[in-house]
C-alpha positions in Angstrom: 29.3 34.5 32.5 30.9 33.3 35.5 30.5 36.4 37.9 26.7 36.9 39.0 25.8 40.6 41.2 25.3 40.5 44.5 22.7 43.0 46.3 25.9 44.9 47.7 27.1 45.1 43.8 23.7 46.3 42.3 23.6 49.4 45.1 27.5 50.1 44.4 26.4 50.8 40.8 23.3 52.4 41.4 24.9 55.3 43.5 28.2 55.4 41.0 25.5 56.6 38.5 24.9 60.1 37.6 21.5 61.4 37.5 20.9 61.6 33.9 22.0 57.9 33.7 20.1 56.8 36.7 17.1 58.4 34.3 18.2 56.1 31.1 18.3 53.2 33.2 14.4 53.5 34.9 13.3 54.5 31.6 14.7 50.8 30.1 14.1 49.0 32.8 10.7 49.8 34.4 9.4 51.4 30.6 7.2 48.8 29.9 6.2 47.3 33.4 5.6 50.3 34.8 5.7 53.7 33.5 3.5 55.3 36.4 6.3 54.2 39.0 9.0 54.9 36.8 7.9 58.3 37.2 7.3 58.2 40.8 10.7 56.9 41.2 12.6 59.9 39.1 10.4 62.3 41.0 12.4 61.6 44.6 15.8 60.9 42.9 15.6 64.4 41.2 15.3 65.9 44.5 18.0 63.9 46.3 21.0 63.9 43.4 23.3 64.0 46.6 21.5 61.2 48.1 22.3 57.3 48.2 19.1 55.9 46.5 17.6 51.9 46.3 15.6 51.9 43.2 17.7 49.0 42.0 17.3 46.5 44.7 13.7 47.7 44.6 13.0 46.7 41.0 14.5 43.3 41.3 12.1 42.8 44.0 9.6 44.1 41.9 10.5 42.1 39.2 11.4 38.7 41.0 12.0 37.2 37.8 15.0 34.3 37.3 16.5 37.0 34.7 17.1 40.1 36.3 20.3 40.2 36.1 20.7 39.4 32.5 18.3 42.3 32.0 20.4 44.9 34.1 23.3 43.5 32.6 21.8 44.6 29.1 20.9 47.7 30.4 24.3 48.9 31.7 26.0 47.5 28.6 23.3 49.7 26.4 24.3 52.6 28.6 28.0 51.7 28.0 28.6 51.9 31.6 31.9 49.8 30.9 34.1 50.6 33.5 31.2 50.0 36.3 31.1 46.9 34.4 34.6 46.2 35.0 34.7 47.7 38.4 31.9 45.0 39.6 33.9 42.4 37.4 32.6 41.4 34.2 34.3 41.5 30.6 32.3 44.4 28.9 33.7 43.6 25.5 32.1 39.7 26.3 28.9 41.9 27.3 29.0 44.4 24.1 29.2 41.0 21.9 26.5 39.3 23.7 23.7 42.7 23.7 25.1 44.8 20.6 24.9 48.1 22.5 24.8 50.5 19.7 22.6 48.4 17.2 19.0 50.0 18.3 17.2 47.3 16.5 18.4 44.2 18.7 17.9 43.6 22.5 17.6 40.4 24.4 15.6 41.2 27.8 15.3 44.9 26.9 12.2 46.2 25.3 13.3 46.7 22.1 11.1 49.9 21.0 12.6 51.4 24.4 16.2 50.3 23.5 15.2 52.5 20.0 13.8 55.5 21.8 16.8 55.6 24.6 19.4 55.4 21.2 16.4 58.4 19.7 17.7 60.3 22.6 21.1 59.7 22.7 21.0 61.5 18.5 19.1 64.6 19.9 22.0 67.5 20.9 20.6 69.8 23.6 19.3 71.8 21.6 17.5 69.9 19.6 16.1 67.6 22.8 14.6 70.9 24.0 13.1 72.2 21.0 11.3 68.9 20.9 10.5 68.5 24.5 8.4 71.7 23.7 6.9 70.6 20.8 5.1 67.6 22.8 4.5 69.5 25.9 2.5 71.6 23.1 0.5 69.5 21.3 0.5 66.1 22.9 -0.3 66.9 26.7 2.5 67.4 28.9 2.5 71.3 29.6 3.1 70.7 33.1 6.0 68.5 32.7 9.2 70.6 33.0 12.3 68.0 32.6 15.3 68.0 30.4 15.5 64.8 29.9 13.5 63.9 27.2 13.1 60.1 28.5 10.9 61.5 31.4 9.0 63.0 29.2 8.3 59.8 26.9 7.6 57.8 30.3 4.5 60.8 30.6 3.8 59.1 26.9 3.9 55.8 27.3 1.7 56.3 30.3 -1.1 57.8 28.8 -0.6 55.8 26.0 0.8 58.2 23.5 3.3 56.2 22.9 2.8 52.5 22.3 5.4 50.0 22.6 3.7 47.2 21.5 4.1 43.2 22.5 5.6 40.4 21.0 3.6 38.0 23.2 0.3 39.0 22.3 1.3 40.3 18.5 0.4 43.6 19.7 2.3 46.9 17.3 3.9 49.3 18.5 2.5 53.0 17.7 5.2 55.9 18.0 3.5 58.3 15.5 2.7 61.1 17.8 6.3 61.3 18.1 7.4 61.2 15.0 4.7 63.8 14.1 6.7 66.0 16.6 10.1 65.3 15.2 8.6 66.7 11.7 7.3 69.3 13.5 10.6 70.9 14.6 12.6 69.5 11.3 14.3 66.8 12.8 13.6 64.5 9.8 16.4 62.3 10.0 15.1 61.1 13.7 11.6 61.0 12.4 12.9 58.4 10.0 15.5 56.7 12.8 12.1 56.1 14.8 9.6 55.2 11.7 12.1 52.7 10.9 13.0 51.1 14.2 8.9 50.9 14.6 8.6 49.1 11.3 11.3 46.8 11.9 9.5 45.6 15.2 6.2 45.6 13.6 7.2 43.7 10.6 8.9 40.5 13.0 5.0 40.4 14.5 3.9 40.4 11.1 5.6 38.1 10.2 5.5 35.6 12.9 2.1 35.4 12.8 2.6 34.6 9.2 4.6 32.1 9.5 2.5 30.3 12.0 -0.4 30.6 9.7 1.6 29.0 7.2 2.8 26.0 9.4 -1.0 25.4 10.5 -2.5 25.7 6.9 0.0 23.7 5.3 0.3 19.4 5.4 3.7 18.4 4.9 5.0 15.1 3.2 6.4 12.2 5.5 9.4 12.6 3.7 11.8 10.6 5.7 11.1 7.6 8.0 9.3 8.2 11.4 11.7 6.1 13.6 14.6 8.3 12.1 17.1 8.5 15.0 20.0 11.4 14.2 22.8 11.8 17.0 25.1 14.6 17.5 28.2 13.5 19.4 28.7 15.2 22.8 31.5 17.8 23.2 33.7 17.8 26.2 32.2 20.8 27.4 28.9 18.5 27.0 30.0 15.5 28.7 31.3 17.6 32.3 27.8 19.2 31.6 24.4 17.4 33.7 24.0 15.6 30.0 27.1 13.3 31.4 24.1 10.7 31.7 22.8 10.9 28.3 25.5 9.9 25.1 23.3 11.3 22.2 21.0 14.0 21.3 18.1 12.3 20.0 16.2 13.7 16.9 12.5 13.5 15.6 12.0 14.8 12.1 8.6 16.2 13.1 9.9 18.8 15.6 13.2 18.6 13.8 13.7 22.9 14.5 14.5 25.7 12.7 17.2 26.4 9.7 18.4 29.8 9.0 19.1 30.2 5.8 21.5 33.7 5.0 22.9 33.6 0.8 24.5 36.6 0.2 25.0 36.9 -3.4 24.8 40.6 -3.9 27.3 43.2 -2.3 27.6 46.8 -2.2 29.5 49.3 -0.6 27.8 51.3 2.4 27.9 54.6 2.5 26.9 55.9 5.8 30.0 57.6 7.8 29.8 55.9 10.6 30.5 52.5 9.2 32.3 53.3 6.2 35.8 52.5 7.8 34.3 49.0 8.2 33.9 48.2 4.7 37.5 46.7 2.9 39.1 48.4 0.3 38.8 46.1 -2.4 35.0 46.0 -3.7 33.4 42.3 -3.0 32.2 40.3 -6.2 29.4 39.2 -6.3 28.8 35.8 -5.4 28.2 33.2 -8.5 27.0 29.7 -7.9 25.8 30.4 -4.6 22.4 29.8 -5.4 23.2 25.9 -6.7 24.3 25.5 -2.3 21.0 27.4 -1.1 18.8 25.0 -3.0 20.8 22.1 -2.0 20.5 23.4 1.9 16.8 24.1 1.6 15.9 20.5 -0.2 18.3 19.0 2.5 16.9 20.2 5.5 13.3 20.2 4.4 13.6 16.7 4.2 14.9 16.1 7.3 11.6 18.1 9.0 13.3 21.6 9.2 11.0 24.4 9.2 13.1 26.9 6.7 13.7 30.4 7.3 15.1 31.9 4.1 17.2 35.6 3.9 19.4 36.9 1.3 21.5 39.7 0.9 21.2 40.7 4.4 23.2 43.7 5.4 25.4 43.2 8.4 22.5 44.8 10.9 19.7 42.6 9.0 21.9 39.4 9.9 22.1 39.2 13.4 18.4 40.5 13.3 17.8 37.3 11.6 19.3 35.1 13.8 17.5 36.8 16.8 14.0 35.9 15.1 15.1 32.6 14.6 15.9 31.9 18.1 13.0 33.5 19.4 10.9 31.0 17.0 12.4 28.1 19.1 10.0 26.1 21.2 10.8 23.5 23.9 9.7 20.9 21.6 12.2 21.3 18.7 15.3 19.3 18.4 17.9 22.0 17.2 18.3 25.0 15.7 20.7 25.5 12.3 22.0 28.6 11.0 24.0 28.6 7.5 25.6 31.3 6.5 26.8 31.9 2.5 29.0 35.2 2.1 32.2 36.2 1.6 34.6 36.7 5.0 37.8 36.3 6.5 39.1 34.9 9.9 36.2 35.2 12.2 33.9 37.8 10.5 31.3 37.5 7.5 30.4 40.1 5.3 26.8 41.6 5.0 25.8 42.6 1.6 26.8 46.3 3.0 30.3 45.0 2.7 30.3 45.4 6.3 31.8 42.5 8.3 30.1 40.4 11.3 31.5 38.9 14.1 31.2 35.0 14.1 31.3 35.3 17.8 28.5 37.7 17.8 26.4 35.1 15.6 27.2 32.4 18.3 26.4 34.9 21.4 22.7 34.9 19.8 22.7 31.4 19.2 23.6 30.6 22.9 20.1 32.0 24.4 18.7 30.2 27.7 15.9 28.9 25.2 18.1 26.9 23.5 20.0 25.1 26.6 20.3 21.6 26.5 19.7 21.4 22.5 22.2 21.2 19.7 23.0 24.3 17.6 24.6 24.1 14.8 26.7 27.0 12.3 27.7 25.9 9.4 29.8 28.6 7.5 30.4 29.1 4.0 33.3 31.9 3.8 36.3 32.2 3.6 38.8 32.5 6.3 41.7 34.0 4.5 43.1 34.7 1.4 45.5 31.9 0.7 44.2 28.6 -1.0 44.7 25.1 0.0 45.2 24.1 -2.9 46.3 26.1 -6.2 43.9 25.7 -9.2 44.2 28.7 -11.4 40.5 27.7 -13.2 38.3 30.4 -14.1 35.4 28.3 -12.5 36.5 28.8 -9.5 36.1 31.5 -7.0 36.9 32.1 -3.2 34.8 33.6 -0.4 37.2 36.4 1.1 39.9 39.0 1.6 42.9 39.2 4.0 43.3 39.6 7.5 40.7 39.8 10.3 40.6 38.5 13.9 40.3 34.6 14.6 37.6 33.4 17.1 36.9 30.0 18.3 33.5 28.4 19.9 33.0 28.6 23.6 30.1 27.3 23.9 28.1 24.2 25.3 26.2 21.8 22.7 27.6 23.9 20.0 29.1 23.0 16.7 30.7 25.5 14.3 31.2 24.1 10.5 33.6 26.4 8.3 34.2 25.7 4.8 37.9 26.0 5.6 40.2 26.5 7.9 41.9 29.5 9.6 44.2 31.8 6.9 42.8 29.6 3.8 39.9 30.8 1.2 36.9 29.0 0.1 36.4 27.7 -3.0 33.4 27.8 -4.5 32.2 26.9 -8.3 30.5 28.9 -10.5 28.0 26.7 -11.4 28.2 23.8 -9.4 28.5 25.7 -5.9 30.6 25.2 -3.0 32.9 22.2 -2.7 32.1 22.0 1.2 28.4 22.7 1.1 27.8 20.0 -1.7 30.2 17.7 -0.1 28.2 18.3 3.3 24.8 17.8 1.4 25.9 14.7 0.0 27.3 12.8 3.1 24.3 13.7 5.5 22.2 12.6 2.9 24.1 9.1 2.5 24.0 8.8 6.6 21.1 10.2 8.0 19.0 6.6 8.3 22.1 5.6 10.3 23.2 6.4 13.0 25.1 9.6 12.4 27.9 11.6 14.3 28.2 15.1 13.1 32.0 15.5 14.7 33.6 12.6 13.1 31.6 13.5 9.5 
């Protein structure tokens, strides 16, 4: 993003805000840093509404931290605060496809536990906020905290550590069962669950992490391929105006060859919640035979090569781009690249989760392209279709494609990317039966054949 904020920009948004917004945005950006001052600071804005305030320009003093901005940026696009967004100059629908707003589960910079509890609060009607607020001014301590914002009063709990939002650093869960105690409390089930299940989604990424790592220390893998092996990836343009203009190749090292993502969807079903049932296409998808002949070959292929392998099937469309995040957070300076293949059905731009919902390609890239993984190659290769129409007609009941119709075309924007598709725009992707995908066997087979030489991904 070209536009960066400016001290003058950061107090034009501040004072645009309204109170209650001014609330949500302390409580996500100073809720884990600083609860205490978080409080301190809603204390003296709640008796100067009128008032120009610097909280703002405060915390990135406070902070002082290279990515301030990214994390305000998240914030404000969390709060949908699009046309401030616009007003100081940036593309909120760039920003909504880079930080996924309204998917409590994913956040970049953002705590995630205090993206879930700001989206907890944003469910609750007035009603229902009060009822609670009562409840846990009751029974967990905060009888003399009289606020209607409920995100004040879960500051006042994650102060005196009621609330526990847990680390990913130091493996450390996250504990939010006072809360959802209270949300049983006062019958608000469906919230209970909403926050039992945003807690167990962050706890079970810790867990496992650390299982993973305990499986890469235990285990002693084969010298499968040569130690000398030398793989380049040949610059794009954007690559060659970038600082790399000195360097002509990525170099590779089969030992910290990176990380391959791994998504088969072979089973689909058709969601059912009301809120995303619009999304799903009217004609149920099949499920997806023969896909399991391209996983193995995927998995055998890029074990070889030194590729750690992380393995997920029949994601739905929120689990997929939870996937991805993992896998990008896994990257360390050390590894070469990082690989994501995705096996579904789709159409021009978007893949389907096994909800039948579709996925952004672009979104999948935004991930991808995470200041951790400057300066290395990433790679998508795509298995889906991109239309309905076939290149080719061969009326064999072997065969099957990976799509519908329609859907919006996207394109890669991004430095030391590469984007594989099975097929091109408007055109299905045919896949065997038994014997898989023509593209993912065909791509098997040719990096195998070249990878002791070498080998230039573009011109392959």
């Amino acid at each position: 993003m070209t536009v960066q904020l400016s001290q003058e920009d950061v107090n034009f948004i501040e004072n645009e805000l309204a109170f209650v917004d001014k609330v949500s945005l302390i409580f996500l950006l100073y809720g884990q840093r600083n609860p205490q001052y978080a409080l301190q600071i809603l204390n003296v804005s709640g008796r100067m509404h009128s008032e120009e305030t610097n909280f703002l320009v405060d915390w990135i003093n406070y902070e002082r931290s290279t990515t301030w901005e990214d994390e305000l940026l998240e914030a404000l696009t969390i709060l949908e605060q699009n046309l401030l967004l616009l007003r100081a100059g940036f593309d909120d629908e760039e920003l909504r496809s880079k930080y996924f707003p309204r998917t409590a589960e994913i956040a970049l910079h953002i705590h995630p536990i205090l993206k879930g509890l700001y989206h907890f609060c944003e469910r609750l009607e007035d009603d229902k906020s009060m009822k609670l607020i009562k409840q846990l001014q009751q029974h967990v301590g905060t009888a003399s905290v009289q606020h209607e914002c409920l995100e004040i009063v879960l500051l006042h709990l994650i102060s005196n550590d009621t609330i526990n939002l847990g680390a990913r650093d130091s493996g450390k869960e996250c504990d939010v069962v006072a809360l959802t105690a209270a949300c049983k409390s006062v019958e608000l089930y469906d919230e209970s669950d909403f926050l039992k299940a945003i807690a167990d989604h962050f706890n079970g990424s810790l867990q496992r992490v650390q299982q993973e790592q305990s499986d890469a220390s235990s285990k002693n893998l084969p010298n499968l391929v040569e130690q000398s092996m030398n793989v380049s990836l040949a610059p794009t343009k954007e690559m060659t105006r970038s600082s790399r203009s000195t360097l002509e190749r990525y170099e590779f090292d089969h030992k910290r060859a990176g990380i391959v993502l791994l998504i088969n969807q072979f089973r689909f079903y058709r969601e059912t919640n009301p809120e995303l049932v619009d999304m799903v296409p009217s004609r149920a998808l099949k499920d997806r035979k023969g896909t399991e002949v391209d996983k193995n070959a995927l998995v055998q292929l890029f074990t070889d090569f030194g590729y750690e392998i992380m393995l997920e099937e029949n994601n739905t469309h929120h689990q997929i781009l939870q996937s991805v995040q993992h896998a990008v957070q896994r990257i360390r300076p050390t590894h070469c690249s990082l690989i994501v293949c995705l096996l579904s059905h789709g159409q021009e731009g978007i893949v389907f989760g096994s909800n039948s919902v579709p996925v952004e390609v672009k979104s999948i890239q935004h991930l991808m392209a995470h200041e951790r993984l400057t300066g290395k190659p990433k790679l998508l290769i795509v298995q889906a279709c991109q239309g309905s129409d076939l290149q080719s007609a061969v009326p064999i009941p072997s065969y099957e494609h990976d799509g519908l119709d329609g859907g919006e075309r996207t394109a890669s924007v991004f430095m030391d990317f590469l984007i594989a598709w099975s097929t091109v725009p408007g055109f299905a992707s045919i896949r065997h039966i038994e014997k898989g995908s023509w593209f993912i066997q065909e791509l098997c087979t040719k990096l195998r054949q070249r990878y002791k030489r070498d080998v230039n991904l573009r011109s392959m």
